[in-house]
C-alpha positions as CSV (number, residue, x, y, z in Angstrom):
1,X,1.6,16.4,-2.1
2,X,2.1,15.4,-5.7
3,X,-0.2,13.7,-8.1
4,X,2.8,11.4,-8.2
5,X,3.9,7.9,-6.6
6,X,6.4,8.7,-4.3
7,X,8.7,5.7,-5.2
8,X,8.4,3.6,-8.2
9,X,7.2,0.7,-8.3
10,X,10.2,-1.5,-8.1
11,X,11.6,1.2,-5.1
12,X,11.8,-1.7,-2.6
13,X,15.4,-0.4,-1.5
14,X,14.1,2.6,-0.3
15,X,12.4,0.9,2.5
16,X,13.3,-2.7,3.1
17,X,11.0,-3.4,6.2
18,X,8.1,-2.5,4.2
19,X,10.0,-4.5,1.2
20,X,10.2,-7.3,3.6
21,X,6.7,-7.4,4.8
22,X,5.5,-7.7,1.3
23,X,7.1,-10.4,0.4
24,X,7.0,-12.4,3.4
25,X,3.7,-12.0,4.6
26,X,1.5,-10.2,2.1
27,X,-1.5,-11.1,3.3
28,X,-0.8,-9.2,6.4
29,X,0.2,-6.2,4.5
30,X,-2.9,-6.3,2.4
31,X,-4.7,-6.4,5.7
32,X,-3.0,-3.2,7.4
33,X,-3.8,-1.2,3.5
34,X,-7.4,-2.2,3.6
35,X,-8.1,-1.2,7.1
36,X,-6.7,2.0,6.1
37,X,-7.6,2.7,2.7
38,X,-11.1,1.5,2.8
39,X,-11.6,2.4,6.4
40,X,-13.1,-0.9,7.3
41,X,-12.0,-4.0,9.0
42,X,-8.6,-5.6,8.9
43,X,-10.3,-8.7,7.2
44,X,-12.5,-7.8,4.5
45,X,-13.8,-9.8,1.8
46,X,-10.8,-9.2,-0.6
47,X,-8.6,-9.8,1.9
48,X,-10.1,-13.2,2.8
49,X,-10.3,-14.2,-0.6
50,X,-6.2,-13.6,-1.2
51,X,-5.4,-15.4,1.9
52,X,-7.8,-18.6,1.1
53,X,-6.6,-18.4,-2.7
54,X,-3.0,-18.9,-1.6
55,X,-2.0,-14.9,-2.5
56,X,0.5,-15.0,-4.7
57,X,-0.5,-18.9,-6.3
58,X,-3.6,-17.2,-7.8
59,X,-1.5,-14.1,-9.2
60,X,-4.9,-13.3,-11.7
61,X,-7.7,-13.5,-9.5
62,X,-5.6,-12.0,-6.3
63,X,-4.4,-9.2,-8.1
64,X,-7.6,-8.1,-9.6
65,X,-10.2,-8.8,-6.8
66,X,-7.9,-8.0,-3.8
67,X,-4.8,-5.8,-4.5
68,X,-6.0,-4.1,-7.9
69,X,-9.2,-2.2,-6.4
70,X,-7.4,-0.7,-3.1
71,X,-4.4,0.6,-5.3
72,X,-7.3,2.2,-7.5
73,X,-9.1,3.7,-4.0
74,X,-5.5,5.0,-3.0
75,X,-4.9,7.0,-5.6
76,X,-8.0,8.1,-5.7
77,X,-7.8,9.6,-2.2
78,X,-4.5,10.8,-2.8
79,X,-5.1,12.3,-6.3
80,X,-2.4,10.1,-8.1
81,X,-2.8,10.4,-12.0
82,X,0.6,8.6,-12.5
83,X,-0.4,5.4,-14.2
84,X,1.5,2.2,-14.8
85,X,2.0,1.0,-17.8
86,X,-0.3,-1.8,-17.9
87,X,-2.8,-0.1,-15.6
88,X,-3.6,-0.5,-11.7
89,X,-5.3,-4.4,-12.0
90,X,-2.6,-5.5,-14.3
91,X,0.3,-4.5,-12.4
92,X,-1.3,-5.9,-9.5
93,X,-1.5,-9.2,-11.2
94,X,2.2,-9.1,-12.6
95,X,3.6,-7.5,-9.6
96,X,2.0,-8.0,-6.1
97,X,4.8,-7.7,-3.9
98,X,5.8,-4.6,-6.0
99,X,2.6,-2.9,-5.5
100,X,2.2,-3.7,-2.0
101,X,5.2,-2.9,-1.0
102,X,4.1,0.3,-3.3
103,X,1.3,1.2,-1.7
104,X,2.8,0.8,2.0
105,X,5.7,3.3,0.8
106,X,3.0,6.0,-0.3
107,X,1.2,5.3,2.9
108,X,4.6,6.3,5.2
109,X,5.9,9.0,2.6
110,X,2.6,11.3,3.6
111,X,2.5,10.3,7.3
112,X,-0.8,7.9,7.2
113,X,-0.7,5.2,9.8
114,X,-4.2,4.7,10.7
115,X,-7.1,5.2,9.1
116,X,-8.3,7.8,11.0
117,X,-5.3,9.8,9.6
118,X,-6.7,8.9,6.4
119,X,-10.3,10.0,6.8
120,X,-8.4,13.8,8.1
121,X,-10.3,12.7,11.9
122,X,-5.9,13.1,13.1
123,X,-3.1,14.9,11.4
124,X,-0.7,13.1,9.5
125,X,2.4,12.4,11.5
126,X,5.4,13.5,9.5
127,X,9.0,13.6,10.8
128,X,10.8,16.8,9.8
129,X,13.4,15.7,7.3
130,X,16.2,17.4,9.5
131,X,15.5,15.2,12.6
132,X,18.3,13.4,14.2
133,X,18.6,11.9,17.9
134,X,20.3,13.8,20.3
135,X,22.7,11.7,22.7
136,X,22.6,12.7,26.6
């Protein structure tokens, strides 16, 4: 894969449930990420912390304690150089929803569901791009 994002950051029409889920229930989304990225529990420390703080009410402490470091530890393990313009922690601050929503695209676009997918313990599971249903 590319040492690039595969959507930009404000790419929310290219995937509205994931759009959706960011903005509505972020908390949730930041749950799923962390399981997977940092191939822990569902609710870890920086996921408690954004839900008790209200998530997006504490935009400053939220985006750099919760959303900020897994975004770092993602492209990390996928070898993204691409940087923001105000760097991982600050566009997490400015921009939750955005980078969530980010980070869940990235996730789909290379076939990671689980973290065992992510630690290589099961194949990604990528639809060929030609797929289509087949009516009987």
């Amino acid at each position: 894969m590319s040492d690039k994002w595969s959507t930009g950051l404000c790419g929310c029409c290219s995937d509205m449930e994931t759009c959706c889920t960011a903005m509505v229930v972020p908390s949730f989304m930041l749950g799923q990420q962390n399981k997977i990225i940092n191939q822990g529990e569902w609710c870890s420390p920086s996921c408690c912390l954004y839900s008790c703080l209200g998530g997006l009410d504490y935009g400053l402490i939220a985006g750099c304690c919760c959303i900020g470091p897994n975004q770092t530890a993602l492209k990390a393990k996928f070898g993204i150089t691409e940087s923001d313009c105000l760097g991982d922690r600050c566009c997490a601050v400015c921009c939750q929803c955005c980078v969530l929503a980010r980070m869940g695209r990235e996730l789909k676009a290379r076939g990671i569901y689980s973290m065992e997918q992510m630690s290589g313990q099961l194949p990604a599971t990528l639809a060929p791009s030609n797929m289509s249903f087949v009516a009987k």
